[in-house]
Each structure stands twice: as structure tokens, then as C-alpha cells.
Biotite code that builds the C-alpha atoms (Angstrom):
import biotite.structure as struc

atoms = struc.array([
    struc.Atom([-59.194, -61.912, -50.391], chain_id="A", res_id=1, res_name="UNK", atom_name="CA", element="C"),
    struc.Atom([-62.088, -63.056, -52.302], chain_id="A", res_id=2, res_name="UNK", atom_name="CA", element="C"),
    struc.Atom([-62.493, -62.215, -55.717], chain_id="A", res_id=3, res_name="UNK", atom_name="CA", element="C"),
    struc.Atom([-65.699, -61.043, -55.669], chain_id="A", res_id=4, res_name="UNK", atom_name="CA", element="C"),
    struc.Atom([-64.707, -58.599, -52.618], chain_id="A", res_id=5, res_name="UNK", atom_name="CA", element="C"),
    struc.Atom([-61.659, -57.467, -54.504], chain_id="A", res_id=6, res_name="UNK", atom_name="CA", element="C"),
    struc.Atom([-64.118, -56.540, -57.024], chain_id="A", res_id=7, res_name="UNK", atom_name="CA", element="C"),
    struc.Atom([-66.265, -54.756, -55.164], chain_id="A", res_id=8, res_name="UNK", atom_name="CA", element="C"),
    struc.Atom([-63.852, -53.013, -53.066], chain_id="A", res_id=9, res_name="UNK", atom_name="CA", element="C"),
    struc.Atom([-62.571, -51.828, -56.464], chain_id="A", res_id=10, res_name="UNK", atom_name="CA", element="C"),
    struc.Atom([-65.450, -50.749, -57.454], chain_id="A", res_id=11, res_name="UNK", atom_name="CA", element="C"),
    struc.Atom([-66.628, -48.626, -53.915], chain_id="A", res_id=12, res_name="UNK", atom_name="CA", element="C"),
    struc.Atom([-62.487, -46.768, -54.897], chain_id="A", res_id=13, res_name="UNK", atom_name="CA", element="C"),
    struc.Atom([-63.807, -45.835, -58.098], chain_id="A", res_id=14, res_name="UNK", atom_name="CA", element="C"),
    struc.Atom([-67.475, -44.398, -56.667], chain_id="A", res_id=15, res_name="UNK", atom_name="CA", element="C"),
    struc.Atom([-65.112, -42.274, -53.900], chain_id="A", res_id=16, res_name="UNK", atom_name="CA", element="C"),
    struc.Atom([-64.140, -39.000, -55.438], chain_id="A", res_id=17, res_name="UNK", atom_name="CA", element="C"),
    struc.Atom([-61.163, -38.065, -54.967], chain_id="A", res_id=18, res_name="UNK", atom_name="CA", element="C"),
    struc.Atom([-59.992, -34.378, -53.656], chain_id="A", res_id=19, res_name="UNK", atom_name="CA", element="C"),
    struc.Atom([-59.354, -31.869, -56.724], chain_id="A", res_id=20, res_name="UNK", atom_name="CA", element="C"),
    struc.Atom([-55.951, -30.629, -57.348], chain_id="A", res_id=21, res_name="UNK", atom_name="CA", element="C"),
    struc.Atom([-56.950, -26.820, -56.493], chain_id="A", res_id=22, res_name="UNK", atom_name="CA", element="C"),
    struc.Atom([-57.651, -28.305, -53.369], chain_id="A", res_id=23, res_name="UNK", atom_name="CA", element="C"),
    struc.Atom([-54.326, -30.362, -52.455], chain_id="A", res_id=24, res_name="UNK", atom_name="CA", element="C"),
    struc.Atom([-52.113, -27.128, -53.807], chain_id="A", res_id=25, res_name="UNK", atom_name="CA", element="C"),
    struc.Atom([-54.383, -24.973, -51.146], chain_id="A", res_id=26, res_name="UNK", atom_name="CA", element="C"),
    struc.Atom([-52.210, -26.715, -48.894], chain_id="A", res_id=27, res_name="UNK", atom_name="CA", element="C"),
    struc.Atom([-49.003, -25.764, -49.666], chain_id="A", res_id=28, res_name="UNK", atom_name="CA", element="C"),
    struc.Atom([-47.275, -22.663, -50.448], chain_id="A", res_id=29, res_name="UNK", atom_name="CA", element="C"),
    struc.Atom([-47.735, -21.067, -53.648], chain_id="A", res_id=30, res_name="UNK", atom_name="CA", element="C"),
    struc.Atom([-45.149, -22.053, -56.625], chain_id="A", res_id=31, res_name="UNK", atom_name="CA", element="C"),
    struc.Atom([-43.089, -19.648, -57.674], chain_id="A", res_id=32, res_name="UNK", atom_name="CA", element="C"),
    struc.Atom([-43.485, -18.068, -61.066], chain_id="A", res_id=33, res_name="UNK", atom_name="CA", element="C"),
    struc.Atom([-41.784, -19.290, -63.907], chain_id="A", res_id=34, res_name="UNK", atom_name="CA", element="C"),
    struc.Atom([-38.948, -17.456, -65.791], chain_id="A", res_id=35, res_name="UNK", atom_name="CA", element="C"),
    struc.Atom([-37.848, -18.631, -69.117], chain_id="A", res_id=36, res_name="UNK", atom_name="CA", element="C"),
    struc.Atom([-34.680, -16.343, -68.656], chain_id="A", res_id=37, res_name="UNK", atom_name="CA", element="C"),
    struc.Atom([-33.234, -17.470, -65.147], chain_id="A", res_id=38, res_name="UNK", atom_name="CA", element="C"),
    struc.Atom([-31.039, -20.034, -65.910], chain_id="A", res_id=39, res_name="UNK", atom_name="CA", element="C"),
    struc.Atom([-29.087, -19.934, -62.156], chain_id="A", res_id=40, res_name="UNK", atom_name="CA", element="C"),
    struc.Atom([-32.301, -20.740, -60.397], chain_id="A", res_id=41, res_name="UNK", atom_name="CA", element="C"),
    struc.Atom([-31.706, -24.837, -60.207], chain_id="A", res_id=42, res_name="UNK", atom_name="CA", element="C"),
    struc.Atom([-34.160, -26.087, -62.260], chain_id="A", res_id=43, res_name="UNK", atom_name="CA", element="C"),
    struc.Atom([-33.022, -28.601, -64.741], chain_id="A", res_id=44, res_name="UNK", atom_name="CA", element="C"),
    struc.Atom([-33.379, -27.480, -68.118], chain_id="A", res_id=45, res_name="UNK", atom_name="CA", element="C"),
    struc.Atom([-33.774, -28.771, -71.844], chain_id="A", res_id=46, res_name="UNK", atom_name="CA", element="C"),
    struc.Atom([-33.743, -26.875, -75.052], chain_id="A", res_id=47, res_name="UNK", atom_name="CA", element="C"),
    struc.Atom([-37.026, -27.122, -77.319], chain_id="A", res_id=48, res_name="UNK", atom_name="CA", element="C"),
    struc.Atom([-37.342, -25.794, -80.564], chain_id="A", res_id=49, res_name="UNK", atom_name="CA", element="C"),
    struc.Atom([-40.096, -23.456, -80.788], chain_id="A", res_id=50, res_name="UNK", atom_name="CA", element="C"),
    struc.Atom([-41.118, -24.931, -84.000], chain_id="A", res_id=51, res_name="UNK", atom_name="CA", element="C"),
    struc.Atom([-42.203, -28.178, -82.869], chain_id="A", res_id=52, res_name="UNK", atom_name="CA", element="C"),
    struc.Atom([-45.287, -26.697, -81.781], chain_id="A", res_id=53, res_name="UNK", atom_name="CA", element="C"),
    struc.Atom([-46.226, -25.786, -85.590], chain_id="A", res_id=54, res_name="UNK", atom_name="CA", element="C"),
    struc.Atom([-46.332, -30.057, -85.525], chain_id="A", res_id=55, res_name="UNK", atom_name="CA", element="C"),
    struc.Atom([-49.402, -29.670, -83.824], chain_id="A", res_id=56, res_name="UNK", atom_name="CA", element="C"),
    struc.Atom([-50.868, -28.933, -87.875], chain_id="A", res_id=57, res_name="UNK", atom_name="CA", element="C"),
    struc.Atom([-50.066, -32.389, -88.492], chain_id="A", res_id=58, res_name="UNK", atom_name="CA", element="C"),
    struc.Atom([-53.167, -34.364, -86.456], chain_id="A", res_id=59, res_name="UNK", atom_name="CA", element="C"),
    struc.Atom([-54.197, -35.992, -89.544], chain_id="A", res_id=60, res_name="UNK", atom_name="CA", element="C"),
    struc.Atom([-50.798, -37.596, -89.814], chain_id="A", res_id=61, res_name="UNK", atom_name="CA", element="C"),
    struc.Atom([-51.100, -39.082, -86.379], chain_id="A", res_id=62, res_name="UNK", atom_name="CA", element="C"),
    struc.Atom([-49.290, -36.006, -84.001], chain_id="A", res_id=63, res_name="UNK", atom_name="CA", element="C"),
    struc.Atom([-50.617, -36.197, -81.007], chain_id="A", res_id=64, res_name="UNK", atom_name="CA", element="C"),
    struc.Atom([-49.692, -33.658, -78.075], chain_id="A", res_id=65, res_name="UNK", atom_name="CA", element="C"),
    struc.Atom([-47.922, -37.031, -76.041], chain_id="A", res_id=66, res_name="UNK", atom_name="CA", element="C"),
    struc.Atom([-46.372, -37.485, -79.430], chain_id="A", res_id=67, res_name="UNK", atom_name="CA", element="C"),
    struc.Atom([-44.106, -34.085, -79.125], chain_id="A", res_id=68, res_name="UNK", atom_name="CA", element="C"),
    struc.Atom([-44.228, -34.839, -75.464], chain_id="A", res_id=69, res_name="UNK", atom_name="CA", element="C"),
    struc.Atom([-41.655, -38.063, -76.260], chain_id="A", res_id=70, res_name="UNK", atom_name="CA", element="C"),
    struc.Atom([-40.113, -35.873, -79.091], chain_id="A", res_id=71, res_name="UNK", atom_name="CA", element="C"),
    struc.Atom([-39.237, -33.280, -75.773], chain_id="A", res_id=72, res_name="UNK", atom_name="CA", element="C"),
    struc.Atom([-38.238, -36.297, -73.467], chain_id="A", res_id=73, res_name="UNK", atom_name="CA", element="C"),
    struc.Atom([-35.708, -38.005, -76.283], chain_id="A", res_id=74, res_name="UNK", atom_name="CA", element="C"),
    struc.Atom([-34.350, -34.628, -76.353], chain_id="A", res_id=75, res_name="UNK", atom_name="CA", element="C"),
    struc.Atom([-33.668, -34.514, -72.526], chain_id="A", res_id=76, res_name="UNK", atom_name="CA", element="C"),
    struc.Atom([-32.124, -37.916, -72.866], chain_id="A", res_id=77, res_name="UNK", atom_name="CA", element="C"),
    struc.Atom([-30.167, -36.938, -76.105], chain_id="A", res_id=78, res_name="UNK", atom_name="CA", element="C"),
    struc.Atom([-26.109, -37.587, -75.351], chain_id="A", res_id=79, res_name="UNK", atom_name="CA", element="C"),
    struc.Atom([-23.964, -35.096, -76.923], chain_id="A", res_id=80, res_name="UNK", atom_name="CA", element="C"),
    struc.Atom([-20.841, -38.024, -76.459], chain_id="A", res_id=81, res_name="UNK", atom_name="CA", element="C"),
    struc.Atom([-22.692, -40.478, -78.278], chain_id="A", res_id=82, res_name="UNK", atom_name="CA", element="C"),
    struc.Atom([-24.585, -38.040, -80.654], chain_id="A", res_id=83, res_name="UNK", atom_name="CA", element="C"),
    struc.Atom([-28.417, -39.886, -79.725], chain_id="A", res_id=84, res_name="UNK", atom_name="CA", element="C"),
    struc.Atom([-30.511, -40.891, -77.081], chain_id="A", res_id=85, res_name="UNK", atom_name="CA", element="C"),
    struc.Atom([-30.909, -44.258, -76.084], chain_id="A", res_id=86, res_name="UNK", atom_name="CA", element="C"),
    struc.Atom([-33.839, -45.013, -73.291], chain_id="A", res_id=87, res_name="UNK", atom_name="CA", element="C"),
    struc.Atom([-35.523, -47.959, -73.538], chain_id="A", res_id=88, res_name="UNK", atom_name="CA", element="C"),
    struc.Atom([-38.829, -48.181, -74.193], chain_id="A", res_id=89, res_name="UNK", atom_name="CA", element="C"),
    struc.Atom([-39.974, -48.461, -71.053], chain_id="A", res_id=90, res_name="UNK", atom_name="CA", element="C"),
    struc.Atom([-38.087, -45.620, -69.625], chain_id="A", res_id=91, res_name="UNK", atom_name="CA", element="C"),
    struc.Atom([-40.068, -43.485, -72.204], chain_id="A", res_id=92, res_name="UNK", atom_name="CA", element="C"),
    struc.Atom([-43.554, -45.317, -71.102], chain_id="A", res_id=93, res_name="UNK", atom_name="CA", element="C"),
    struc.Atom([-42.678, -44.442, -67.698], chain_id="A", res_id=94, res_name="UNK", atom_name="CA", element="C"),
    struc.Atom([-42.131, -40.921, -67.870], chain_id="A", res_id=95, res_name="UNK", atom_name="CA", element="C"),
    struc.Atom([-44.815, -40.317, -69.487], chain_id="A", res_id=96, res_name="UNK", atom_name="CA", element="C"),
    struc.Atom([-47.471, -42.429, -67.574], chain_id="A", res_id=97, res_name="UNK", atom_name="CA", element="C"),
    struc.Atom([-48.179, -44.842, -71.023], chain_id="A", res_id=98, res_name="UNK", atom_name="CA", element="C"),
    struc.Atom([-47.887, -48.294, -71.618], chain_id="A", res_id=99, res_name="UNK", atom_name="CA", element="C"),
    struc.Atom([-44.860, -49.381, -73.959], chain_id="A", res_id=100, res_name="UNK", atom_name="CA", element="C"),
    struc.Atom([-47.110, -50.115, -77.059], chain_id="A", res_id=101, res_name="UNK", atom_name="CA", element="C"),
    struc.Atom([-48.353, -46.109, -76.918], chain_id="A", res_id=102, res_name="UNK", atom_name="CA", element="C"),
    struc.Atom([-44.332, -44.992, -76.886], chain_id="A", res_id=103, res_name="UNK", atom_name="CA", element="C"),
    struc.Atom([-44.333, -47.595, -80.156], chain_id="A", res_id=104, res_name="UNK", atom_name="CA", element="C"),
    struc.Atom([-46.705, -45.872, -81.898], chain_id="A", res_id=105, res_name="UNK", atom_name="CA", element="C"),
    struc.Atom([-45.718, -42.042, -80.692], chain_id="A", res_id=106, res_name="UNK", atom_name="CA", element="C"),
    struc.Atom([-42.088, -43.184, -81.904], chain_id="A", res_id=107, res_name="UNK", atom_name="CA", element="C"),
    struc.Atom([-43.614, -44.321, -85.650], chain_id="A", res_id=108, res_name="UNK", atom_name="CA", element="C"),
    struc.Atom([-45.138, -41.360, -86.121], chain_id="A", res_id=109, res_name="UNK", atom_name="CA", element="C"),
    struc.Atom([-42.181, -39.124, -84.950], chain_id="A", res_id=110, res_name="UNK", atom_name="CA", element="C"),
    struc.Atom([-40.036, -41.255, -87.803], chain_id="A", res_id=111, res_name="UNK", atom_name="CA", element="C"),
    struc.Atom([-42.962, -40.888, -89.989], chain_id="A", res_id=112, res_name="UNK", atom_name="CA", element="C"),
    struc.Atom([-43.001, -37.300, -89.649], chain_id="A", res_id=113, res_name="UNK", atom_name="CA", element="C"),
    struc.Atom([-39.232, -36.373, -90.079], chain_id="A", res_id=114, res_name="UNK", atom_name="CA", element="C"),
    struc.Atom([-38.810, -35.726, -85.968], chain_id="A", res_id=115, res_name="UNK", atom_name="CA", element="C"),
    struc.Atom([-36.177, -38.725, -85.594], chain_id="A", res_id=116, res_name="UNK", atom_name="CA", element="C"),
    struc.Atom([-34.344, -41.301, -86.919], chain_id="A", res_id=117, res_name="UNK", atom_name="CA", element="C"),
    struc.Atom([-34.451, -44.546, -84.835], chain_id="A", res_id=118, res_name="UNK", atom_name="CA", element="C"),
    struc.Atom([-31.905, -47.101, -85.550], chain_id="A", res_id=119, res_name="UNK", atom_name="CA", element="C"),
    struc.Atom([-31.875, -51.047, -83.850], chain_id="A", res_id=120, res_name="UNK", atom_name="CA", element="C"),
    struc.Atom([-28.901, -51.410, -82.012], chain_id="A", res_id=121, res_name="UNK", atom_name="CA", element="C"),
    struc.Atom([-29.893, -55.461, -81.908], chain_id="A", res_id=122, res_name="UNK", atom_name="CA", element="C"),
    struc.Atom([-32.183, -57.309, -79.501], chain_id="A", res_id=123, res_name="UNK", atom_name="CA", element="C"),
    struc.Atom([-31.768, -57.051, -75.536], chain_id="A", res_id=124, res_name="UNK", atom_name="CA", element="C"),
    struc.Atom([-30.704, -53.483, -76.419], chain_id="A", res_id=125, res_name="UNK", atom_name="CA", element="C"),
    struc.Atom([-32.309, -49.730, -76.585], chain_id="A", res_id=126, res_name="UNK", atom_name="CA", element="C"),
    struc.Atom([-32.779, -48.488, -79.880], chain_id="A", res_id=127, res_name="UNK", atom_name="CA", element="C"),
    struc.Atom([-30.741, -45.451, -80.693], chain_id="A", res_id=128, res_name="UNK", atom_name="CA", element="C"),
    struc.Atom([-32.903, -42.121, -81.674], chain_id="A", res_id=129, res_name="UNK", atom_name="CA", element="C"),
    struc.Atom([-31.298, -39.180, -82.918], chain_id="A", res_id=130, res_name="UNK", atom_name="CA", element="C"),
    struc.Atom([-33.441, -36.225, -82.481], chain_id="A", res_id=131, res_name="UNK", atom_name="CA", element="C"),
    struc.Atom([-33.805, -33.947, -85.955], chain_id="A", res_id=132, res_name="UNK", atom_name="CA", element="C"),
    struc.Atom([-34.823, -29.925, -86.140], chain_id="A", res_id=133, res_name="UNK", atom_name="CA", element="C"),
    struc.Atom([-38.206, -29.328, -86.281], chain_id="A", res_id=134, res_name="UNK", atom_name="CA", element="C"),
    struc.Atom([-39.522, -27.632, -90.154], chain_id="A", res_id=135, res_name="UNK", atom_name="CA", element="C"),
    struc.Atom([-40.367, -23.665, -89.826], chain_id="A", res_id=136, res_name="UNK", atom_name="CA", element="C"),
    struc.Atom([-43.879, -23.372, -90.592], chain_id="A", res_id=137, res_name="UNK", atom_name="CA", element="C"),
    struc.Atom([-43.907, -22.496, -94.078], chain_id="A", res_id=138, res_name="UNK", atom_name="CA", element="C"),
    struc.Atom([-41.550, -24.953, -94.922], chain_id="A", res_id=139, res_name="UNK", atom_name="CA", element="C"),
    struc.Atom([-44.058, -27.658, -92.822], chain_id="A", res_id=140, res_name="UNK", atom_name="CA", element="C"),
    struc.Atom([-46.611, -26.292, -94.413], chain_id="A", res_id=141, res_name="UNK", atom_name="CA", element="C"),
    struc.Atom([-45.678, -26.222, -97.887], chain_id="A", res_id=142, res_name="UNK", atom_name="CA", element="C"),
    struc.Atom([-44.596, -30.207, -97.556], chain_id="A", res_id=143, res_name="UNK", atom_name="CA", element="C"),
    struc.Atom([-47.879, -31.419, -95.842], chain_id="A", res_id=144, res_name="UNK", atom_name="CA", element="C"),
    struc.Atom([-50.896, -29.959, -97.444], chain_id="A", res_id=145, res_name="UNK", atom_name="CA", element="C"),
    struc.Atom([-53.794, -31.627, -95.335], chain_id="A", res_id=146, res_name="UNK", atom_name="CA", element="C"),
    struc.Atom([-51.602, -29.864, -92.499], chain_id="A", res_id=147, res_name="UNK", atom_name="CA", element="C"),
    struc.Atom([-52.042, -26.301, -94.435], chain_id="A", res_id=148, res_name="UNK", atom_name="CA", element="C"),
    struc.Atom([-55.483, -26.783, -94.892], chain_id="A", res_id=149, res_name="UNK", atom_name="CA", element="C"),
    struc.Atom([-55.934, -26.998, -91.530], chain_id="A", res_id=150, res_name="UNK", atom_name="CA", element="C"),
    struc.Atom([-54.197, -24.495, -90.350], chain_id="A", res_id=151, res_name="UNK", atom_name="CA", element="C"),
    struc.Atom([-56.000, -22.055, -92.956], chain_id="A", res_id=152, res_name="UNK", atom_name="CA", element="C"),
    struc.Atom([-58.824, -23.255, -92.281], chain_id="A", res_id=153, res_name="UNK", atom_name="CA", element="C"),
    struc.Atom([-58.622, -22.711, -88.347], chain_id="A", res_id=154, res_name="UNK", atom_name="CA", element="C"),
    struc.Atom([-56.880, -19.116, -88.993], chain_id="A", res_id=155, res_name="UNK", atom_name="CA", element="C"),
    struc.Atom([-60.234, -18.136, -90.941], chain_id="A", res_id=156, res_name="UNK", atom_name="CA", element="C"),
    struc.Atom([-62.263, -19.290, -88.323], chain_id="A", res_id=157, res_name="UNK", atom_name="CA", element="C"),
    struc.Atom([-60.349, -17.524, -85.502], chain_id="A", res_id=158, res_name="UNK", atom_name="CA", element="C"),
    struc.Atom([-60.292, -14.440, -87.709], chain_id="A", res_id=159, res_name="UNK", atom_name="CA", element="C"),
    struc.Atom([-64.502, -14.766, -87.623], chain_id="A", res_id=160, res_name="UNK", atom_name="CA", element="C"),
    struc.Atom([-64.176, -15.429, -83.877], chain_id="A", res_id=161, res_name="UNK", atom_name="CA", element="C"),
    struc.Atom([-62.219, -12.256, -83.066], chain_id="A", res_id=162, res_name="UNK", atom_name="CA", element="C"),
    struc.Atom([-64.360, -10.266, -84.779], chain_id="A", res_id=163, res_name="UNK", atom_name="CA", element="C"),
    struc.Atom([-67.443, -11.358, -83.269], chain_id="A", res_id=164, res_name="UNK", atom_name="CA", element="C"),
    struc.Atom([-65.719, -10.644, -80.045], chain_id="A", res_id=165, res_name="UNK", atom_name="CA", element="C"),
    struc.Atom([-64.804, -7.132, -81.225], chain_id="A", res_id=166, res_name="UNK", atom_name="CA", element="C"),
    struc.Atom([-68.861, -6.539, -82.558], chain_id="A", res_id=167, res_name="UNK", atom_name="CA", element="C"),
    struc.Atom([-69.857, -7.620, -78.539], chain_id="A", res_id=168, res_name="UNK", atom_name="CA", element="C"),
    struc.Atom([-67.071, -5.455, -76.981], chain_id="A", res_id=169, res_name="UNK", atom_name="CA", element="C"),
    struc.Atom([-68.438, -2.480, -77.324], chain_id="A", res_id=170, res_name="UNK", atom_name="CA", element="C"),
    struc.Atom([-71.891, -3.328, -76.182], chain_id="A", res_id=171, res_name="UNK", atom_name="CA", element="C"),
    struc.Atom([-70.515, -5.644, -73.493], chain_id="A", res_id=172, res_name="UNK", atom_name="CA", element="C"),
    struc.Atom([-68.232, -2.056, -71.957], chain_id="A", res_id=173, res_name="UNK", atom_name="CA", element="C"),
    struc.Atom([-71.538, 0.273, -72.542], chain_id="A", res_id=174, res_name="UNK", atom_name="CA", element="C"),
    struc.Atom([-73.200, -2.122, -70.560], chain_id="A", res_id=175, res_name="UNK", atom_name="CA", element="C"),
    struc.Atom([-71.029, -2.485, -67.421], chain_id="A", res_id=176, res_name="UNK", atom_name="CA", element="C"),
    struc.Atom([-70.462, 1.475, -67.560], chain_id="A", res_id=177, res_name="UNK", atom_name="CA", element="C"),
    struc.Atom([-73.670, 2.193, -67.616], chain_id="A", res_id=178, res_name="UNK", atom_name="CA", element="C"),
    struc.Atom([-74.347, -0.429, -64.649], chain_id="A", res_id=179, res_name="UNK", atom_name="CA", element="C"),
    struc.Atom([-71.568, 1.056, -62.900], chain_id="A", res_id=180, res_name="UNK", atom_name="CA", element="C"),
    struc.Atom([-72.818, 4.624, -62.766], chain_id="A", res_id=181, res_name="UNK", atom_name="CA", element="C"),
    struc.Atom([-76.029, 3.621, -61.594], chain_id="A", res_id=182, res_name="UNK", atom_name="CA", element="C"),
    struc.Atom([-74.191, 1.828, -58.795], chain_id="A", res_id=183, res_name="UNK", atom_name="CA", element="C"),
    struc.Atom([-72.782, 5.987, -58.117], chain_id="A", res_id=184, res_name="UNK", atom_name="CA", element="C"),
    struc.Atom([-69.022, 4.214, -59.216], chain_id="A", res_id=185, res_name="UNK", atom_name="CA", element="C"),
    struc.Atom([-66.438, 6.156, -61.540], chain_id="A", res_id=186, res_name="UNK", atom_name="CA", element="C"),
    struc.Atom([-63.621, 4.782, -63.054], chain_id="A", res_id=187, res_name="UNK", atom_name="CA", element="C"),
])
């Protein structure tokens, strides 16, 4: 084909819209609900440490929601044998729909942040990454001070938030009572 039709057919794929997702799962039965708790139901399962979210604080220093995303993925590959994980590169890029040179960076700043150790095991080989346990918060906190700013700084303004929601509440309920009685409904 043409280079100039290639282009152009290209182009007419990326005017077409494609259907939404609500719209293909309308199509299927529902999923069922999740629960944390059932271990004997067949899905596969990996252990996360609830304080990697608290990582999250650390944006300035690079952390990036894909960035605990690989942290979670070197996990599921993690050997207990061998005491690391040892995917390539490209595995990683692959599950998680990147290009190698993204998984790069994600893995410097997982090293950079204390959330692995990564050693060469030579070229033509994997590297080997050995998963470490995520900081509490305080402790993360206390060590990374830009991180504890922000985190202060968003719990004041979700503090101001909540109580502007809590001022409205009232006024928002005496409203909807009052339009339900006209409406001759009691609850």
C-alpha cells in the first residue's frame, strides 16, 4: 500500500471513536464482587504491603502510580528459591503496556527511593531485583521532608474541604425535605 494511503487510512482509525468500556461490559455478565478474604476462590494472588501506598507522598522524588505498579509486578515475580525476581526488562514493559526505557526509569526511582535493590547479573542476562518493605508513614515521612510537606499540606486542605461539605449538608437535606413534602412524600 501506498504511503500516503497508509497515512490516511491511519488517520480516518484515529477520527472513528471507538465503543466505551461501559458499553462492551453491557455485554457480558456482571463480574463478581471482589473479596479480599476468599483465598479458595481461584484467583491468583500476591501480597502487597499496605504501606506502599504512603509512597504515593513521594511525587516530587519521581513516584509515579506505574512506578508502585512495577514495585507490585517484581513482587509477583519475586522467587522465594532464589530470594529475587529476575524478569527482563521487557517482560516488565509488557505487562504493563510501556516501552522498556519507562520500566528504566520506574526501576531508578524504585532504587532511588529504598523500594529495591537491583543488581547486574552481566550482559545477555536479567538483572536481579530484590524487593525491600515499604517505610510506615511516619518513618517515610520523617526521612523525606518535601514528602511531609505534602502530605500536610493536602491533609489541611481536605480538612477545609470536609468542612465546607459539612456547612452545605445541612442546607443541601433541608432542601430536598422540604422538596419532598411538597411532592406529598415521607420518609
Amino acid at each position: 500500500m501506498p504511503r500516503h494511503k497508509e497515512r490516511l487510512r491511519m488517520q480516518d482509525n484515529k477520527k472513528k471513536k471507538i465503543e466505551s468500556a461501559s458499553e462492551i461490559l453491557k455485554k457480558y455478565a456482571a463480574q463478581p464482587t471482589f473479596n479480599k478474604g476468599n483465598f479458595g476462590d481461584g484467583i491468583r494472588w500476591t501480597r502487597i504491603p499496605s504501606d506502599l501506598r504512603n509512597y504515593l507522598f513521594l511525587s516530587d522524588y519521581g513516584v509515579r502510580e506505574a512506578t508502585l505498579m512495577l514495585y507490585m509486578i517484581l513482587i509477583e515475580y519475586f522467587n522465594e528459591d532464589d530470594g529475587c525476581a529476575y524478569p527482563t526488562q521487557s517482560q516488565l514493559a509488557l505487562q504493563m503496556n510501556k516501552k522498556p526505557n519507562a520500566i528504566k526509569g520506574y526501576i531508578k526511582t524504585l532504587k532511588d527511593v529504598g523500594l529495591i535493590k537491583v543488581t547486574s547479573r552481566g550482559k545477555g542476562f536479567s538483572n536481579r531485583y530484590l524487593p525491600l518493605q515499604p517505610l510506615e508513614k511516619s518513618v517515610l515521612l520523617s526521612r523525606f521532608t518535601s514528602a511531609n510537606e505534602r502530605y500536610t499540606k493536602l491533609c489541611a486542605e481536605l480538612k477545609d474541604h470536609d468542612m465546607r461539605d459539612m456547612k452545605r449538608m445541612p442546607d443541601h437535606m433541608k432542601a430536598n425535605r422540604e422538596r419532598r413534602e411538597g411532592e406529598g412524600i415521607t420518609i
